[in-house]
VOBA-298260 format. One record per atom (N, C-alpha, C): x, y, z; atom name. Coordinates in steps of 0.05 Angstrom, whole numbers, m for minus. Layout:
<nodes>
- x:y:z:site
- X:Y:Z:CA
...
</nodes>
This chain:
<nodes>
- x:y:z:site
- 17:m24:0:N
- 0:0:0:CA
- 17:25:0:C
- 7:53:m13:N
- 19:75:m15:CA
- 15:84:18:C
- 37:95:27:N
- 40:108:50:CA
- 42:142:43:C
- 23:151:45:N
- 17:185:43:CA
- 43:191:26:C
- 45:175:2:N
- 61:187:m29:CA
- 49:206:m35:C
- 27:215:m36:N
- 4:230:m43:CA
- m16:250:m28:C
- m10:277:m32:N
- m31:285:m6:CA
- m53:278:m6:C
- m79:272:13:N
- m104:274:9:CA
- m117:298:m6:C
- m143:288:m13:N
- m153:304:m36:CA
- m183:315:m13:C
- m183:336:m19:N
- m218:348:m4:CA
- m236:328:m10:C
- m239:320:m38:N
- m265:309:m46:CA
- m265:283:m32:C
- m240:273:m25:N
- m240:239:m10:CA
- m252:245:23:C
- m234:266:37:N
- m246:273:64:CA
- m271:272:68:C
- m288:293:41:N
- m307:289:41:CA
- m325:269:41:C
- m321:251:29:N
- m326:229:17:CA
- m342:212:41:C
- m307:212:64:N
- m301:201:85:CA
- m328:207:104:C
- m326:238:111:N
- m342:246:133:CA
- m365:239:128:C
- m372:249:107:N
- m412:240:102:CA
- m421:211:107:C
- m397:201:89:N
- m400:169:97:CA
- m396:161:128:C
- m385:172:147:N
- m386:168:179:CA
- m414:185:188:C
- m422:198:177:N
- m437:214:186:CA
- m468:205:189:C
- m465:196:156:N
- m495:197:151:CA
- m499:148:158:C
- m470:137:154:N
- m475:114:168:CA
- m475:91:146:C
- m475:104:127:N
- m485:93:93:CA
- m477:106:74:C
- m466:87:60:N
- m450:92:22:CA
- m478:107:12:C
- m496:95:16:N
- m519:102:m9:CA
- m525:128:1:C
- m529:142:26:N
- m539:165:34:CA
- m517:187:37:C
- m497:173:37:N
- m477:198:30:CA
- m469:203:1:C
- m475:185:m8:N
- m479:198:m42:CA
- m498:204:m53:C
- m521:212:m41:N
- m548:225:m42:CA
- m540:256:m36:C
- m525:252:m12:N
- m521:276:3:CA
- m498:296:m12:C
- m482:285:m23:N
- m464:298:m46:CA
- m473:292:m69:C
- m493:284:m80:N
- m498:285:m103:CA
- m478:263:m126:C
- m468:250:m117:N
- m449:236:m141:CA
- m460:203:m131:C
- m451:186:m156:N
- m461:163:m153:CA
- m450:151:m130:C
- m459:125:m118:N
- m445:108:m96:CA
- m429:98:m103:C
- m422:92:m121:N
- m396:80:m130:CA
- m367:101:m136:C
- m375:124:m145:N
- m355:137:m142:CA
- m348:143:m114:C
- m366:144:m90:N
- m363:151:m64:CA
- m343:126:m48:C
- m354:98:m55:N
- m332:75:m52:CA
- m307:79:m69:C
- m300:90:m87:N
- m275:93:m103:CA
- m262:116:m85:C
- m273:138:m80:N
- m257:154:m62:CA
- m253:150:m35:C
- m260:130:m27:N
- m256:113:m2:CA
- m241:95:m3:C
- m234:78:m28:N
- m216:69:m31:CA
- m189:76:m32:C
- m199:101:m47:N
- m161:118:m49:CA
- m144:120:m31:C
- m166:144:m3:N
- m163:148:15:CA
- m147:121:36:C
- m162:105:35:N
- m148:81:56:CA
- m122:66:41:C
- m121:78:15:N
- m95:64:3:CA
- m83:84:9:C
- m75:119:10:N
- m66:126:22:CA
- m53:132:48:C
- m74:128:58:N
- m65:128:95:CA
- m46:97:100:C
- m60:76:75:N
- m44:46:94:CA
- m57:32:109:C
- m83:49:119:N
- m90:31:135:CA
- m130:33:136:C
- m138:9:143:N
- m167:17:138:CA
- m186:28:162:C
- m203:49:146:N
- m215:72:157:CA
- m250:69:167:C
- m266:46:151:N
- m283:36:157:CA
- m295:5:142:C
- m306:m8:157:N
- m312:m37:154:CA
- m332:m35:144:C
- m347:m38:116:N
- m366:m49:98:CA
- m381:m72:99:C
- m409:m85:108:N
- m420:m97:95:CA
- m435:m99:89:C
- m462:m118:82:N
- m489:m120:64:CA
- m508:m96:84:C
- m496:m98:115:N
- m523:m86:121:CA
- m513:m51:140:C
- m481:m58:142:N
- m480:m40:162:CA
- m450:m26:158:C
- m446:0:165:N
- m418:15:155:CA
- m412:15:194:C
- m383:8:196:N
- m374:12:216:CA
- m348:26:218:C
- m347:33:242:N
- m316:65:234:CA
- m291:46:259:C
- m269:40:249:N
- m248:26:257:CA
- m240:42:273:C
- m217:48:300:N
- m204:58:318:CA
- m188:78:293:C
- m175:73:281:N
- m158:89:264:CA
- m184:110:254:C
- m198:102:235:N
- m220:113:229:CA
- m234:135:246:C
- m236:128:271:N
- m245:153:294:CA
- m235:171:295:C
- m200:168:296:N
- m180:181:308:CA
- m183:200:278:C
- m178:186:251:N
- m175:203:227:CA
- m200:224:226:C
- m223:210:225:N
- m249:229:235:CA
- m249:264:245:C
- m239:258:262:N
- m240:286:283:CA
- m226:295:272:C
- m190:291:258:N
- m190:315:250:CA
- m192:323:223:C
- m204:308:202:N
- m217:306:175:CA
- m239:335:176:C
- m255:324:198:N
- m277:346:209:CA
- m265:371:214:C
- m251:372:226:N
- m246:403:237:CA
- m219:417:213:C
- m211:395:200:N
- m204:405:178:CA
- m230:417:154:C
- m246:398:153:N
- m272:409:125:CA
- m280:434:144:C
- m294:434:166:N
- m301:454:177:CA
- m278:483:174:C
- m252:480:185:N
- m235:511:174:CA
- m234:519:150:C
- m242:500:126:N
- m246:507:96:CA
- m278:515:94:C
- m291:504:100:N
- m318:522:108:CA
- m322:549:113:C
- m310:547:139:N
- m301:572:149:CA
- m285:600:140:C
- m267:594:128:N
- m249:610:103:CA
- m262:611:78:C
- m288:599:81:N
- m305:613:56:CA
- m315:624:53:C
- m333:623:86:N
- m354:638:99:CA
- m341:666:102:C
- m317:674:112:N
- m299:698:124:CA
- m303:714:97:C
- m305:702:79:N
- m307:710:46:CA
- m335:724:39:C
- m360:703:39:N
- m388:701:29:CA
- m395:725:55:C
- m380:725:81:N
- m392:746:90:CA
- m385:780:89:C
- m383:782:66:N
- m378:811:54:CA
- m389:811:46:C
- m418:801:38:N
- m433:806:29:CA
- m460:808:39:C
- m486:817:31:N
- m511:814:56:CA
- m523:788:54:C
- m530:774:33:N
- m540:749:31:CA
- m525:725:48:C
- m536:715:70:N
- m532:683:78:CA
- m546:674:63:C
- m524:653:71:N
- m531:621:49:CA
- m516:603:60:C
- m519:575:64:N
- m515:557:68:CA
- m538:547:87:C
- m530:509:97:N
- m539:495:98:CA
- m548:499:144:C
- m558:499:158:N
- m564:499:181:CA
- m583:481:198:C
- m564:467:208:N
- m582:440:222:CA
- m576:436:251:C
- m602:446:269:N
- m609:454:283:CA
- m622:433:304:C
- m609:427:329:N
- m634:399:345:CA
- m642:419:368:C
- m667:414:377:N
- m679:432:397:CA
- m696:404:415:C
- m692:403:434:N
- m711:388:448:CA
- m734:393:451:C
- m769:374:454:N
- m786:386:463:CA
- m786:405:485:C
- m807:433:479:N
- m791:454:504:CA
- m819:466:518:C
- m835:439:520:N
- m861:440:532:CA
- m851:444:566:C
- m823:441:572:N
- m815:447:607:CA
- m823:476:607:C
- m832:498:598:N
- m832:520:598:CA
- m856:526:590:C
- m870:533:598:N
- m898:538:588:CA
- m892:564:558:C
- m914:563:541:N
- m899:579:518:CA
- m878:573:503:C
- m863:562:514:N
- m836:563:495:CA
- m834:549:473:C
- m851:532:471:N
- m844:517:438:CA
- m863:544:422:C
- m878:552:425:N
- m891:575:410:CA
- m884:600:406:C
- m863:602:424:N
- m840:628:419:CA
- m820:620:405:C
- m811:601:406:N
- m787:592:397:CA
- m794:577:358:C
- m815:573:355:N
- m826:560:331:CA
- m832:593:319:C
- m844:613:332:N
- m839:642:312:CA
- m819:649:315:C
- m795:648:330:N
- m765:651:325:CA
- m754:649:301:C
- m754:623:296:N
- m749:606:269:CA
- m750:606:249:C
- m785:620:249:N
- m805:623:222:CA
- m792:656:217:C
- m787:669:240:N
- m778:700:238:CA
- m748:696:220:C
- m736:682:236:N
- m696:671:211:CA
- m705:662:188:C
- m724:642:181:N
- m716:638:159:CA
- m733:649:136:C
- m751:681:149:N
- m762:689:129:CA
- m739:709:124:C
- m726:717:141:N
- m709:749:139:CA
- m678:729:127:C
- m680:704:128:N
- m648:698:107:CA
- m656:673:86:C
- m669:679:76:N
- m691:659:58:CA
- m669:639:47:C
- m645:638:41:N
- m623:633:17:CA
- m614:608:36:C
- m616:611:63:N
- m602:596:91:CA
- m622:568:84:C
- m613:540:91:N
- m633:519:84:CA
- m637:518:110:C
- m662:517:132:N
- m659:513:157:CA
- m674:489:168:C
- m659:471:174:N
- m665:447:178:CA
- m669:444:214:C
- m694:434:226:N
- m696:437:254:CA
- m699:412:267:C
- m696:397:278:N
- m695:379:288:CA
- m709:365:319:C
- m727:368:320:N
- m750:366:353:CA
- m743:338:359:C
- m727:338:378:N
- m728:306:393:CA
- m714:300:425:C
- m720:282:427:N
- m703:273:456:CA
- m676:263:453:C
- m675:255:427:N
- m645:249:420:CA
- m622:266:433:C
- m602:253:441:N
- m577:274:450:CA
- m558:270:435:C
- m563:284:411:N
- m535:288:381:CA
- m513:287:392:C
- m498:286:373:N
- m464:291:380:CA
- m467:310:356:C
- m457:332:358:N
- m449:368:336:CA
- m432:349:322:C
- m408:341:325:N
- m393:341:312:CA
- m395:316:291:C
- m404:289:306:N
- m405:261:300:CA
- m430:269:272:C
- m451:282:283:N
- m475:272:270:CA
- m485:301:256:C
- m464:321:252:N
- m467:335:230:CA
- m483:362:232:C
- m491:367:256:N
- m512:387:273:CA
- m495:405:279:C
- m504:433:271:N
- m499:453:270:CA
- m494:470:298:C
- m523:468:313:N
- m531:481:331:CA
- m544:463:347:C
- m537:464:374:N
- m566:455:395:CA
- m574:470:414:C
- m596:457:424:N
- m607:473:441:CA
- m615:453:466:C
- m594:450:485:N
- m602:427:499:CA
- m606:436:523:C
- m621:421:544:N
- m632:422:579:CA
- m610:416:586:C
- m587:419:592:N
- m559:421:609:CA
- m545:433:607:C
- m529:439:628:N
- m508:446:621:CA
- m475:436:615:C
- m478:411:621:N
- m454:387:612:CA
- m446:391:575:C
- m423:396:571:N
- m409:399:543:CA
- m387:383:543:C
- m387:372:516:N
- m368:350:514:CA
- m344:374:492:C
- m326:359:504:N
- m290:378:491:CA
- m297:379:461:C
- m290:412:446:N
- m296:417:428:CA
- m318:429:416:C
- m333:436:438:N
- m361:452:440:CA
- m362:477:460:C
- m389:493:451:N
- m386:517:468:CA
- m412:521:478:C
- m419:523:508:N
- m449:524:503:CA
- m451:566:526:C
- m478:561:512:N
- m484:594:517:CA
- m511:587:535:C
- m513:591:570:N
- m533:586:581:CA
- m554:610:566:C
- m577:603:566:N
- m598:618:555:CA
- m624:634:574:C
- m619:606:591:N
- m649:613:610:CA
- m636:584:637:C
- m657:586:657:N
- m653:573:681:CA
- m679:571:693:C
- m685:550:704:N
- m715:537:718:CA
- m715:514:734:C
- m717:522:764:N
- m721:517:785:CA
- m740:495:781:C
- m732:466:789:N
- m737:437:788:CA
- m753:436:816:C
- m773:427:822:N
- m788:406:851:CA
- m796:390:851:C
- m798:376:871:N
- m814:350:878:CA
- m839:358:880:C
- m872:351:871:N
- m889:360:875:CA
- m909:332:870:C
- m923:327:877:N
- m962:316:875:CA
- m985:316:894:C
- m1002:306:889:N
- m1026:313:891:CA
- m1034:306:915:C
- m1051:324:931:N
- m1055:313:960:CA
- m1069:294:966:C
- m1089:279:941:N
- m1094:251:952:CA
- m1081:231:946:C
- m1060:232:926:N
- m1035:213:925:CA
- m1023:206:966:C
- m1014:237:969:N
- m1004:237:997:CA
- m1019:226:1014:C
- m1048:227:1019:N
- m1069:219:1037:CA
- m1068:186:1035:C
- m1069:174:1010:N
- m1065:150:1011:CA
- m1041:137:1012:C
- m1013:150:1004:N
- m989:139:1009:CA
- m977:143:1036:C
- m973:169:1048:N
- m966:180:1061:CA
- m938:207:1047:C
- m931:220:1062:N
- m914:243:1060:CA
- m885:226:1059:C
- m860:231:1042:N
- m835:227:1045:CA
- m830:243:1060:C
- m804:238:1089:N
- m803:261:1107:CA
- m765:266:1099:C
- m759:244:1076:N
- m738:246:1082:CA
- m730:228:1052:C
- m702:238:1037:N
- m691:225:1023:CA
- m696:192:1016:C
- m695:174:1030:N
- m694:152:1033:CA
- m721:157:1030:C
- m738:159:1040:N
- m765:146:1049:CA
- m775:154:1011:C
- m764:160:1003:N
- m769:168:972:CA
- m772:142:959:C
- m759:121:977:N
- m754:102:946:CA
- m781:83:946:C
- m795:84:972:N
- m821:75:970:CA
- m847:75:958:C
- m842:107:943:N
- m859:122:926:CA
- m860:114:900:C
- m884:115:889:N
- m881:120:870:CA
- m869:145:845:C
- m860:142:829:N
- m849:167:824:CA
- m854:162:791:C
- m856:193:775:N
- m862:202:758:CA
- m843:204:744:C
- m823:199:723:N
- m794:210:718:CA
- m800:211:684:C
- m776:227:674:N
- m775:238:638:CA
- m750:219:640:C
- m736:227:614:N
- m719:204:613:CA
- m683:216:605:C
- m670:207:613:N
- m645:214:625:CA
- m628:210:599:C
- m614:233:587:N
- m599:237:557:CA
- m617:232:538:C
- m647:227:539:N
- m676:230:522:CA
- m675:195:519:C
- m664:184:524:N
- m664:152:520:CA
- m672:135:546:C
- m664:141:563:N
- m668:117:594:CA
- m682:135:613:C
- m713:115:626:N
- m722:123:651:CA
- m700:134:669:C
- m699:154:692:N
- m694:167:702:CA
- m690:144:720:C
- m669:136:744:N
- m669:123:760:CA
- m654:138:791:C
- m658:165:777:N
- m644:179:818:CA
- m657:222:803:C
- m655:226:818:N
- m666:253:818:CA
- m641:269:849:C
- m634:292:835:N
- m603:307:855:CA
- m629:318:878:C
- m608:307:910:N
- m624:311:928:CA
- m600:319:945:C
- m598:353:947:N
- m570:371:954:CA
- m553:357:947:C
- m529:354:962:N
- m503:350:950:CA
- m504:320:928:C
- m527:304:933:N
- m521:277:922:CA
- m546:269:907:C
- m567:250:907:N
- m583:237:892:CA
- m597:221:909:C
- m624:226:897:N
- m645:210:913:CA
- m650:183:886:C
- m642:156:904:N
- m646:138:885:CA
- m686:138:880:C
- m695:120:861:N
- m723:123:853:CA
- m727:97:835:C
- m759:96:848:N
- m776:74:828:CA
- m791:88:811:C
- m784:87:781:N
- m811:102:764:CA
- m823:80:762:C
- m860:90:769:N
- m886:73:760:CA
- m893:92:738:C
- m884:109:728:N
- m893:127:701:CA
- m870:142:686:C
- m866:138:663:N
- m844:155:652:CA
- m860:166:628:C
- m842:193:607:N
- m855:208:599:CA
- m827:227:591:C
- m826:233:559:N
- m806:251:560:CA
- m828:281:551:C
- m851:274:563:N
- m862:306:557:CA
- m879:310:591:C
- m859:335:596:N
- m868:343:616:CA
- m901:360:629:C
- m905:353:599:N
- m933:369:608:CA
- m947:334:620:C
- m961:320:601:N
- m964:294:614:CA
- m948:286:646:C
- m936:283:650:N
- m918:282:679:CA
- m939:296:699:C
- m930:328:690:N
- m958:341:707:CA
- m977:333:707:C
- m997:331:693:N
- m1030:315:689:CA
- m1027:300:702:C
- m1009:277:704:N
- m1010:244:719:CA
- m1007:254:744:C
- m987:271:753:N
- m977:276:791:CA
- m1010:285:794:C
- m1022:309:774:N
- m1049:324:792:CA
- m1066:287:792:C
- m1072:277:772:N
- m1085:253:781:CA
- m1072:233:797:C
- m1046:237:820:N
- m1053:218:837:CA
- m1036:198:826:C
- m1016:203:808:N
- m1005:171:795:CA
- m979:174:822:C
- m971:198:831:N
- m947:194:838:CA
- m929:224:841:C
- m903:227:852:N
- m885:240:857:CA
- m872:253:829:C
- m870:273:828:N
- m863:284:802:CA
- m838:305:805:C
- m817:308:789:N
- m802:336:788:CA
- m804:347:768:C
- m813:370:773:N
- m816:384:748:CA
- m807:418:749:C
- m810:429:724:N
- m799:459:721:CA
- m825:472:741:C
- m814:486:769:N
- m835:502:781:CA
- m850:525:760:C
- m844:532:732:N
- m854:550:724:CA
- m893:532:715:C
- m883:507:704:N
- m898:484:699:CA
- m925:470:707:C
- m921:476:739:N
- m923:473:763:CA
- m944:496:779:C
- m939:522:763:N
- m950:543:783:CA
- m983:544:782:C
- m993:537:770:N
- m1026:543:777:CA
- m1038:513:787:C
- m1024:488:782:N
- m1035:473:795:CA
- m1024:470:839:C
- m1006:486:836:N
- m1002:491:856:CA
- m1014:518:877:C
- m1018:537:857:N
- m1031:558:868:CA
- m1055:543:874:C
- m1070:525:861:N
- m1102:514:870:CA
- m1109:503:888:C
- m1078:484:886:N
- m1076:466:921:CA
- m1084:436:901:C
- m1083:442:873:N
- m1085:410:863:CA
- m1055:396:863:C
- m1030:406:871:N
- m999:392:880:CA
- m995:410:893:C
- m980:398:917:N
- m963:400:934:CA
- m931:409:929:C
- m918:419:943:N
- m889:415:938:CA
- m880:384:964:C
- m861:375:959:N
- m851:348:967:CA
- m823:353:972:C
- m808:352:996:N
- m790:350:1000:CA
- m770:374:996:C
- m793:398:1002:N
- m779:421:997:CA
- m749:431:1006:C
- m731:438:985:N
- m701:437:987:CA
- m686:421:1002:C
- m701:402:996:N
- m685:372:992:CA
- m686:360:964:C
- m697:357:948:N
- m701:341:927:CA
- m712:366:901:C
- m680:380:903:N
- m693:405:878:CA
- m673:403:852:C
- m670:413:841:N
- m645:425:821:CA
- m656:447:801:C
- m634:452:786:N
- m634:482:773:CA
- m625:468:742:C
- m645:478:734:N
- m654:459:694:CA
- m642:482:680:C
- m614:476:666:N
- m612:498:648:CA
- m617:487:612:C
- m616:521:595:N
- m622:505:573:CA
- m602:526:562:C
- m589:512:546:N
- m563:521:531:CA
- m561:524:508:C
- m547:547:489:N
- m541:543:454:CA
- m515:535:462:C
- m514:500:447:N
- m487:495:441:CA
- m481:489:411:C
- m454:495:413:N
- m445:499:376:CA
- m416:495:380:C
- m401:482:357:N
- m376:472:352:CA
- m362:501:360:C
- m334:496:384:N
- m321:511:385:CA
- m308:520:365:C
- m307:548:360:N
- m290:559:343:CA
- m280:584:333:C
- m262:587:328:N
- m257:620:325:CA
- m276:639:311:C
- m286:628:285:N
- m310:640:256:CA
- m323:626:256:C
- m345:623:264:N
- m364:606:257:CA
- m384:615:226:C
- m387:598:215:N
- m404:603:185:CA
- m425:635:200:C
- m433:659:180:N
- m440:677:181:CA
- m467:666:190:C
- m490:655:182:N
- m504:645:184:CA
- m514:624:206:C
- m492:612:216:N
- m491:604:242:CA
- m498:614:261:C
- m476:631:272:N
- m467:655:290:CA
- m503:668:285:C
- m506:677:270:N
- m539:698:264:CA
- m561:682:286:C
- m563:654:277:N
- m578:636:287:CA
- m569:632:315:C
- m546:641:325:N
- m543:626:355:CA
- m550:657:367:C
- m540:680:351:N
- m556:707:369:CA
- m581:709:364:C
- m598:690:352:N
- m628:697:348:CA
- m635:679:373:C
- m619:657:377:N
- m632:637:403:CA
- m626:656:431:C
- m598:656:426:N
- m593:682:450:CA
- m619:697:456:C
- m620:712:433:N
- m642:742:435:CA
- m672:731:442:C
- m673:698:438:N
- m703:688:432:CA
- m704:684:470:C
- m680:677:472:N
- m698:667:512:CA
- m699:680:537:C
- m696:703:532:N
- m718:714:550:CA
- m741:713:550:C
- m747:712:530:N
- m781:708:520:CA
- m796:687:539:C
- m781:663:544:N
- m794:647:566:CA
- m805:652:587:C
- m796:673:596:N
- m802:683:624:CA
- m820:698:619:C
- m832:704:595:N
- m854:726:593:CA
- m870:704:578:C
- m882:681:572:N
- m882:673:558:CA
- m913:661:573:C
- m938:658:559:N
- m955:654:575:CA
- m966:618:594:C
- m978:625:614:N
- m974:596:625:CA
- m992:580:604:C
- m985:550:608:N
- m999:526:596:CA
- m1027:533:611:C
- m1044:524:600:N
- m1076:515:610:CA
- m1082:498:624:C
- m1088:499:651:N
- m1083:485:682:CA
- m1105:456:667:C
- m1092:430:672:N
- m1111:413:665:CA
- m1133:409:685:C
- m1156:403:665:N
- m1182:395:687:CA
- m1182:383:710:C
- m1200:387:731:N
- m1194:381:750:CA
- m1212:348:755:C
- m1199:325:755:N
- m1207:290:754:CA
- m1198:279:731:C
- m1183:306:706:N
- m1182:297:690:CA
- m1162:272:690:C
- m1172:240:677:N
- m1149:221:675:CA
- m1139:219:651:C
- m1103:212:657:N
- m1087:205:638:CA
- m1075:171:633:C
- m1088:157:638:N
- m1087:135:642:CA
- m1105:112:647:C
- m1100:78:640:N
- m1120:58:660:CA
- m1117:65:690:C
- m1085:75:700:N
- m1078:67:728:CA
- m1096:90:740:C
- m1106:119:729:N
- m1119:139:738:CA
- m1147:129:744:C
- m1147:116:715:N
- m1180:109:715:CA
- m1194:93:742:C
- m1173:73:744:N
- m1171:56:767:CA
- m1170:58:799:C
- m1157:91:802:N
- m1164:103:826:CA
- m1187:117:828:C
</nodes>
């Protein structure tokens, strides 16, 4: 095999990334536009150059080798600085343009906010029409760099090396349900006595039931009898009695002003929910990027002004197990 006789060529990197990216020969030559076979030919080059092989091929599945990972990252942050040095260019001018792919989690924890944040959006991509803006609503927890995402907008504040996140907004987490849940269970007086409860939980990196909830310095372990990555449901179930719930106090406020939940374990079993713009560290970010992360910036305050959800009926059930009490 040739040992880097030859420099690599853009079009092979490319080649490379999409094909790690998108997971598949066939969809990364959708995605560049050239046949699949030329996309396996510049994959071929590529690993005859390096010497060594970069991903494992077969009938059903593309897999990325240890060498492959390592070549990855900086393949990426190489296409990205040529990006970038194009953009430093295209932005002398007023028209954006390019491609923007965007993940936002459901952002029903905030009353309003998916409806502020959905005319956000519609407001960018009428005022940069040229920009393709691609949005993404899920519980999924992307990787920016792995899976090709532009921008996020995630409930933490945890960043993995090579990212930058911009807190946006903050919302005060409680333990709260319903006072005939309490009447028939009894009251938790204490951490521990938690794990007897039933409990209400969303799901932890948008994939796994919740199995501990931060109780001051440490964690209250937990049994969920209900899970739910939409927090409005969660609420509905605690007012009917399913169980122990933590949720955003903003979430929270009129079924609590009524006296239909309780707070539970007050500052003991709280935390502070942030929601972040994170985006690939970097010196220039694409013109069009950068626009989009000061529009999320500029978009969250708005939460806080943002009007409450519509207090659910009062017996209303969300379930057999409701029906059944």
């Amino acid at each position: 095999m040739m040992l880097m006789s030859e420099p690599v060529e853009t079009v092979e990197l490319l080649a490379f990334t999409r094909a790690v990216e998108a997971k598949s020969l066939s969809r990364a030559a959708a995605e560049l536009g050239i046949p699949r076979a030329t996309v396996g030919r510049r994959l071929a080059r590529l690993e005859d150059r390096l010497g060594t092989r970069l991903l494992r091929r077969t009938s059903r599945s593309l897999l990325v080798t240890d060498a492959g990972e390592r070549f990855y990252r900086h393949a990426r942050v190489l296409l990205d600085s040529i990006a970038q040095a194009e953009a430093s260019v295209r932005s002398t001018t007023n028209t954006m343009r390019g491609e923007l792919k965007v993940s936002v989690p459901p952002l029903g924890v905030t009353p309003g906010a998916e409806e502020s944040f959905y005319a956000m959006a519609m407001s960018f991509a009428r005022k940069h029409p040229e920009v393709r803006l691609q949005v993404d609503v899920s519980t999924k927890f992307v990787d920016l760099l792995r899976d090709g995402y532009d921008v996020a907008l995630r409930t933490t504040y945890q960043v993995h090396p090579g990212l930058v996140a911009r807190t946006v907004e903050r919302n005060k987490y409680i333990a709260v349900a319903a006072p005939a849940y309490l009447a028939e269970h009894g009251t938790p007086r204490s951490v521990k006595e938690l794990r007897r409860h039933s409990c209400l939980t969303s799901f932890a990196r948008g994939e796994l039931s919740q199995c501990a909830w931060p109780a001051g310095r440490g964690v209250a372990h937990i049994d969920g009898s209900f899970s739910s990555n939409d927090p409005g449901l969660l609420r509905d179930a605690a007012v009917n009695g399913l169980g122990i719930a933590l949720l955003p106090r903003l979430l929270v406020a009129d079924p609590l002003e009524s006296g239909r939940l309780v707070q539970v374990l007050a500052g003991v079993v709280e935390a502070e929910h942030h929601v972040a713009v994170v985006y690939p560290e970097s010196h220039l970010l694409p013109a069009h990027v950068r626009a989009f992360v000061d529009a999320l910036v500029e978009w969250a305050p708005a939460l806080h002004h943002a009007p409450r959800a519509p207090a659910p009926a009062r017996g209303r059930k969300t379930s057999r197990r409701a029906a059944e009490k």
